[in-house]
C-alpha positions in Angstrom: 26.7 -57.1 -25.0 24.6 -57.8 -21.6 26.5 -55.1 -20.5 25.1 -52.8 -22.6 21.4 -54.1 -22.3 21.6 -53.8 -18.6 22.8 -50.4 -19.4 19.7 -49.6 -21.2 17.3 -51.3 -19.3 18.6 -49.0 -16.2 17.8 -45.7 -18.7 14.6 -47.3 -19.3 13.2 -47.8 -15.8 15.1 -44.7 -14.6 12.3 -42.5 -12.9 12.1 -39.1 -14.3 13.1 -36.3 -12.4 10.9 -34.0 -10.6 11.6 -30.2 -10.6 12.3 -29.7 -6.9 10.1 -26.4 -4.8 14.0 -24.9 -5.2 13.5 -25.0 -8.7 10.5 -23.8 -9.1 11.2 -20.9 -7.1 14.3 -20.3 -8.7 12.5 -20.1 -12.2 9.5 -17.8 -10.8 12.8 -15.5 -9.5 14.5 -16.3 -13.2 11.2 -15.0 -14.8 10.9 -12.0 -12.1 14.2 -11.2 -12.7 13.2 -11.3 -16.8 10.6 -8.7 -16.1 12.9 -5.8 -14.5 15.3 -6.2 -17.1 12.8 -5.5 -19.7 11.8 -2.7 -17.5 15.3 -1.1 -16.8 15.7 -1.2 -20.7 13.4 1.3 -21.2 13.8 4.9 -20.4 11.8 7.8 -20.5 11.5 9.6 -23.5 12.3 13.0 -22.3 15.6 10.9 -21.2 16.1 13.6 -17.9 17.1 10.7 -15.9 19.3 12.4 -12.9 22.1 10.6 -11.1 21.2 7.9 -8.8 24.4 7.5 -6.7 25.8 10.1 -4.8 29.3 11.1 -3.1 28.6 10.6 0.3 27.8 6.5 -0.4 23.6 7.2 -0.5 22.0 6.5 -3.9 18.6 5.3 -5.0 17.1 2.7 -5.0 13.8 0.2 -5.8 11.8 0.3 -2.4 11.9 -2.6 -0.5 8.4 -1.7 1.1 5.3 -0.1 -0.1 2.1 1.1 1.5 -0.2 0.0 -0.9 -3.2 2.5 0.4 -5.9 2.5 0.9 -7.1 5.9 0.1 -8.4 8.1 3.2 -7.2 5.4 5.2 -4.4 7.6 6.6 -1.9 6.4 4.5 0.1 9.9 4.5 0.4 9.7 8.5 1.3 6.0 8.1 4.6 7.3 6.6 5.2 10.6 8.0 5.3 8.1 11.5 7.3 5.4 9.8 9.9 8.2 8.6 10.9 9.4 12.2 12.4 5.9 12.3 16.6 7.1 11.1 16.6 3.7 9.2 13.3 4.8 7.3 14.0 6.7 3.4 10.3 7.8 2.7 9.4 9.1 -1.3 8.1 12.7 -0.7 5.3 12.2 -3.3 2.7 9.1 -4.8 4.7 8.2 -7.3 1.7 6.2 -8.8 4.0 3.8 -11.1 2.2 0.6 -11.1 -1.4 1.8 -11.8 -0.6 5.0 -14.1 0.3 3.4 -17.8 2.0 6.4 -18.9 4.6 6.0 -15.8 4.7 2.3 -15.9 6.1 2.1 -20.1 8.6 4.6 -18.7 10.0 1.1 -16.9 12.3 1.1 -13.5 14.8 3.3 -14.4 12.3 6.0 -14.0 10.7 4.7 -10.9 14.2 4.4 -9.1 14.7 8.0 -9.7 11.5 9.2 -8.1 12.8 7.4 -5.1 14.8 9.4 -2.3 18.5 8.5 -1.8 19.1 6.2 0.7 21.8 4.6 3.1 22.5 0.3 2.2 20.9 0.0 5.8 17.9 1.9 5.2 14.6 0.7 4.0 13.3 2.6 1.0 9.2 3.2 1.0 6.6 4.9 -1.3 3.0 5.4 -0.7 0.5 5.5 -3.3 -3.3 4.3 -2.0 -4.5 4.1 -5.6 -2.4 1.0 -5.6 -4.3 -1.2 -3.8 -7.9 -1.0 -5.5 -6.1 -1.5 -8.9 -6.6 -4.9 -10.5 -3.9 -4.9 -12.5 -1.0 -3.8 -9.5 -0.2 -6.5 -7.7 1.3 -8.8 -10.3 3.3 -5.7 -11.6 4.5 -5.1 -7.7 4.8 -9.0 -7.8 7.5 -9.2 -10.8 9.2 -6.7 -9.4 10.0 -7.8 -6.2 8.1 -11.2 -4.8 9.8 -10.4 -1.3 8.2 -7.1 -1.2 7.2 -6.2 2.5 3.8 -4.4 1.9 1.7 -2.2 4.1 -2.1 -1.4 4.2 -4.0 1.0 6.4 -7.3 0.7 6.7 -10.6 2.7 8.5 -14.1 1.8 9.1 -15.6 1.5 5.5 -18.0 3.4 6.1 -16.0 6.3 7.5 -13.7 6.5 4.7 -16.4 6.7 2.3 -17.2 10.1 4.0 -13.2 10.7 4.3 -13.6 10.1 0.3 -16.4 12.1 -0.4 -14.6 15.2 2.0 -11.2 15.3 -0.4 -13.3 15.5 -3.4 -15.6 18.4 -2.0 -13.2 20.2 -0.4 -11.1 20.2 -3.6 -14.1 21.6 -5.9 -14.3 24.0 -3.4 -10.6 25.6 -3.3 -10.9 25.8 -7.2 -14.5 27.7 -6.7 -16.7 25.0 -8.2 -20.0 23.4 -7.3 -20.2 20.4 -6.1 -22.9 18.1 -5.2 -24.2 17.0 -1.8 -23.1 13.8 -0.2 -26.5 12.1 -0.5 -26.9 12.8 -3.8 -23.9 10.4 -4.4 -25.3 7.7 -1.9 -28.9 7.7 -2.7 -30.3 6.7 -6.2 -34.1 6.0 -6.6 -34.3 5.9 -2.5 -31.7 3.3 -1.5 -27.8 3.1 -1.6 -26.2 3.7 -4.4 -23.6 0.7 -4.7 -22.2 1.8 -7.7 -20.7 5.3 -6.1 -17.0 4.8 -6.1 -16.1 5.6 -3.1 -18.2 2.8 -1.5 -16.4 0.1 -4.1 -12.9 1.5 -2.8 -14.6 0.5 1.0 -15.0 -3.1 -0.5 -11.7 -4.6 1.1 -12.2 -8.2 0.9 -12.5 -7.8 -3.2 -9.4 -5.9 -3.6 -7.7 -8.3 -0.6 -8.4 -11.3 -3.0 -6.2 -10.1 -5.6 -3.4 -9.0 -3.8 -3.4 -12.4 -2.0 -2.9 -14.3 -5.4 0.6 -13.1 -5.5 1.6 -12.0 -2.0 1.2 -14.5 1.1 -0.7 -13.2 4.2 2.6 -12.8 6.1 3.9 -10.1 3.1 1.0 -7.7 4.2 1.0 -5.9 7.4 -2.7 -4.2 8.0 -2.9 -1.2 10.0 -5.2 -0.2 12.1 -6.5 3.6 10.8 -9.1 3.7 13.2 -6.5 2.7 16.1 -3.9 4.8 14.7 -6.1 8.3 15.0 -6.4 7.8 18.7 -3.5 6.1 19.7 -0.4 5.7 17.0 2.4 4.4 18.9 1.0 0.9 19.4 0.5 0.6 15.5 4.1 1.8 14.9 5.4 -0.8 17.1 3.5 -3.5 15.0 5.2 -1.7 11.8 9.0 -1.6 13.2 8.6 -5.4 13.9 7.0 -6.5 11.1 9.7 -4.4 8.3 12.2 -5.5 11.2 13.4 -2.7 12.2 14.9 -1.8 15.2 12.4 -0.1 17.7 13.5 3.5 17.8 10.1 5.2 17.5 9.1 5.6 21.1 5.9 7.5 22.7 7.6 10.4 23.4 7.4 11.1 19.3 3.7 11.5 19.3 2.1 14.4 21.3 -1.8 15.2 20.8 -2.5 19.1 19.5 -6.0 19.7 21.2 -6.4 22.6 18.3 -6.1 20.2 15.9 -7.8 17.3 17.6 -5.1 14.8 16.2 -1.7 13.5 17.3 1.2 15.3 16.1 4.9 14.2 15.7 7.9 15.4 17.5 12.0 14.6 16.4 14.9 15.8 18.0 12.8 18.2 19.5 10.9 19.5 16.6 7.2 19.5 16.0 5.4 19.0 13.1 1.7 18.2 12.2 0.2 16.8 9.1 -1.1 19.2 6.1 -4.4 21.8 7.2 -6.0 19.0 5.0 -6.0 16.4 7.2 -8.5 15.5 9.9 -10.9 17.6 8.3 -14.6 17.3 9.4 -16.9 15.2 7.7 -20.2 16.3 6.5 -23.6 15.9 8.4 -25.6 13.1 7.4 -29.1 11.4 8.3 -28.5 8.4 11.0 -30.7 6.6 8.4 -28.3 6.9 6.2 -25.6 6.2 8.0 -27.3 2.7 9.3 -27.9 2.3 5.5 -24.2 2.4 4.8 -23.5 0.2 8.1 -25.6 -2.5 7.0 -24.1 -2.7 3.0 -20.8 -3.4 4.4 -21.6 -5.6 7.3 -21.5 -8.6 5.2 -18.2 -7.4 3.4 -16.6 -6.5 6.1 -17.5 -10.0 7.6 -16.0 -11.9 4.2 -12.2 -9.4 5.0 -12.2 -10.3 8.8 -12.4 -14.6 7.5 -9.8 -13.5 4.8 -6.9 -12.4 7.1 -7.9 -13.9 9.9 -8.5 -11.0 12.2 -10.9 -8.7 13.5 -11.4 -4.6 13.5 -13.7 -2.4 15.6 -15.9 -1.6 12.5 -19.6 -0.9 12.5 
């Protein structure tokens, strides 16, 4: 009999146990883990799904890294730099899964196969700038894979809101239709129009906030645009350590076409420049206008520079 109510009195006072960090991480993982399955269940409707492994050992795969934009930030020389590394598999096109609905209910399946095939040692990326001014991509990125190494390129604000405005106009123009001047879209009753789009995408400290509320600092490696333009091998040096890579990409690779005015790329002795659409010219506009712009994002850009903890050459 006492020992059976010492028995009880030890359950009693017993203290109750604590999930440990482990745990906790293990059952964010379990429900990650939860997430792709639902995901690989589905399949597209059209059900064209190709092969994903092939006969000489490559197959596809989820990428393991993703530049997450931002748009006109030079996201499209970002990778065609990162693929002259031999242990880089680069997705030809923005696959746009995580911010277009219509791609993401088609689940991972279909987002595997729009990725290239790949070697076990290589590192598998996409690019699609839309992702990072999308509210609603980061947790998706973040259930699929919380280790996901993430990249993001960014200019002077106020540069690519004239980078922005250039795509759009240039593209109005190859299918012959009007389009409107720049300052019609940055002026509205005499002062700057805040709500034009282009300067929201230019807003980085907003769209930083969200991404941070899934991914730690130390998951996102920001690029230097600006510093990339005028001299790319530095930046790429910063990109091999942080995906930890070995460093293959050497100056040699980059050589500056004077008819272009940009760097180009050369591997294994070929040459190759980015699309005719690239590095086009941006359009005149009024120094008032351009202070006007300067001044809006001062305080912005101020509020990104205390949120990572770093500094860039911006107006």
């Amino acid at each position: 009999m006492a020992s059976f109510l010492l028995g009880a009195m030890l359950l009693i006072v017993q203290p109750q146990i604590v999930p440990s960090r482990s745990a906790i991480n293990l059952k964010a993982e379990t429900s990650s883990q939860s997430v792709q399955r639902e995901l690989l269940k589905k399949t597209s409707q059209k059900n064209d799904f190709k092969e994903n492994i092939h006969s000489n050992g490559s197959c596809r795969q989820l990428p393991q890294t993703i530049i997450i934009g931002v748009r006109k930030g030079g996201t499209r020389a970002l990778l065609e730099m990162l693929s002259l590394h031999p242990d880089i598999a680069a997705a030809e096109s923005e696959v746009h899964f995580f911010d277009w609905e219509d791609h993401y209910r088609n689940g991972l399946q279909w987002y595997i196969n729009q990725m290239p095939f790949s070697y076990p040692h290589q590192i598998t990326v996409e690019k699609t700038p839309a992702y990072f001014t999308s509210t609603k991509v980061p947790e998706r990125v973040y259930n699929m894979n919380q280790s996901m190494r993430l990249l993001l390129i960014l200019r002077d604000p106020s540069e690519r809101v004239l980078s922005d405005y250039t795509q759009v106009f240039y593209n109005h123009m190859q299918k012959h239709k009007p389009y409107p001047s720049i300052e019609q879209f940055l002026i509205k009753d005499g002062e700057l129009n805040v709500d034009y789009k282009a300067i929201n995408r230019s807003l980085y400290y907003i769209h930083m906030q969200n991404w941070l509320k899934y991914f730690p600092l130390d998951h996102i490696h920001i690029v230097d645009g600006d510093k990339l333009i005028k001299d790319p091998f530095p930046e790429i040096e910063k990109v091999e350590r942080f995906l930890r890579l070995s460093p293959q990409i050497n100056a040699s690779n980059f050589y500056f076409n004077k008819t272009k005015g940009f760097y180009c790329l050369r591997d294994s002795g070929r040459e190759r420049c980015l699309h005719e659409s690239k590095g086009r010219a941006h359009p005149q506009v009024d120094v008032w206008l351009l202070e006007k712009l300067h001044e809006y994002f001062h305080k912005p850009n101020k509020k990104f520079f205390e949120l990572v903890g770093r500094t860039f050459d911006w107006h």
